[in-house]
C-alpha positions as CSV (number, residue, x, y, z in Angstrom):
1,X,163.1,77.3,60.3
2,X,162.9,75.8,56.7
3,X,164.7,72.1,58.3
4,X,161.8,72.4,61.2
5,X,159.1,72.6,58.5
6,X,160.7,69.9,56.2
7,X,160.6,67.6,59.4
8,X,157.2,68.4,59.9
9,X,156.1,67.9,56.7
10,X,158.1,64.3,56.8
11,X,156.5,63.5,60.1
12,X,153.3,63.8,59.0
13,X,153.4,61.9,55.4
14,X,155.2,59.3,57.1
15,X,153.3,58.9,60.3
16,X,150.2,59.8,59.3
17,X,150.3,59.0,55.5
18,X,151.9,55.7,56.6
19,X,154.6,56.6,53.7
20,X,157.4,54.3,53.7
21,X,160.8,56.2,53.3
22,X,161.6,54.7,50.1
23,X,158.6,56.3,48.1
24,X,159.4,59.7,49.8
25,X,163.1,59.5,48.8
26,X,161.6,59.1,45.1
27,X,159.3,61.7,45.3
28,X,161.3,64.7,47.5
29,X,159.2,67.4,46.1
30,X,156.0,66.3,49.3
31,X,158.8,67.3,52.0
32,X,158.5,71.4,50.2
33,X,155.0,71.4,50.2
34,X,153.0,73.5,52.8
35,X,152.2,70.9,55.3
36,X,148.3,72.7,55.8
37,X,148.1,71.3,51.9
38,X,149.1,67.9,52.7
39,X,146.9,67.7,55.4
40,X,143.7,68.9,53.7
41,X,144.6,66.9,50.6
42,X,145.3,63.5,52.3
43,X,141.9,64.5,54.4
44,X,140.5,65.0,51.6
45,X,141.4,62.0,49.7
46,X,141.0,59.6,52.5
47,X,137.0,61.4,52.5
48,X,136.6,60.2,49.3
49,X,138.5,56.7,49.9
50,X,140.7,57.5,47.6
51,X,143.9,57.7,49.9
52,X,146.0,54.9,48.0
53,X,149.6,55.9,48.0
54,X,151.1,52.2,47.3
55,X,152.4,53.2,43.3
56,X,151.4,48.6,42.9
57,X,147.8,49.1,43.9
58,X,144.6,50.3,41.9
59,X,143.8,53.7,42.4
60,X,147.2,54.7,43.0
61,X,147.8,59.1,44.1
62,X,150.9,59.8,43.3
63,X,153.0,62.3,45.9
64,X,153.6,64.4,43.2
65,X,149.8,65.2,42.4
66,X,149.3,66.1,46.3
67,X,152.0,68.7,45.8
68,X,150.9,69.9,43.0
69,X,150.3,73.8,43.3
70,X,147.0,74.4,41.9
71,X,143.6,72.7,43.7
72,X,142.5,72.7,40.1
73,X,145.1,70.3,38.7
74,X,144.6,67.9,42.4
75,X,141.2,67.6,42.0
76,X,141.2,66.4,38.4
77,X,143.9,64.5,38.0
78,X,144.2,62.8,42.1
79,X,140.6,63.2,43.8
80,X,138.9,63.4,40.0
81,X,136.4,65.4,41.1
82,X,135.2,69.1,41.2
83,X,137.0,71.8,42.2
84,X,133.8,72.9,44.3
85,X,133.1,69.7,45.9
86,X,137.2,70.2,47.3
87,X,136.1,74.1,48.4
88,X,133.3,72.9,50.2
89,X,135.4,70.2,52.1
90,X,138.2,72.6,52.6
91,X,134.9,75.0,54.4
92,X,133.9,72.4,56.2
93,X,137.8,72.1,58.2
């Protein structure tokens, strides 16, 4: 069950995310995450514009910050905004 879920997760921030395998190898810790979190995150992010996962570009979001396990620490430190705007959004699903 876990490999199933850890392929999931990989399907989607690769296909989806358009992720290349060499940033995912770097940053493991995205394949663990709970693949409804990704998915509102990234949704989230890519609301706002802000879905920049290339670590060379402006406005960069690290993998790392959209597994991060508290919607406080995401919102101020990857979609730098409120934690209430992010409820709202997550409502609105």
């Amino acid at each position: 069950m876990e490999r199933r879920l850890t392929l999931l997760s990989f399907e989607y921030v690769h296909n989806e995310m358009m992720i290349s395998h060499d940033i995912i190898a770097q940053m493991p810790l995205i394949l663990r995450t709970n693949l409804d979190r990704i998915k509102s995150r990234h949704l989230f992010l890519k609301a706002l514009k802000r879905d920049q996962y290339d670590p060379t570009k402006p406005l960069y979001v690290s993998l790392d910050d959209i597994a991060s396990p508290t919607d406080h620490v995401f919102c101020c430190k990857s979609a730098r905004t409120s934690i209430e705007l992010y409820d709202m959004f997550l409502r609105s699903l």
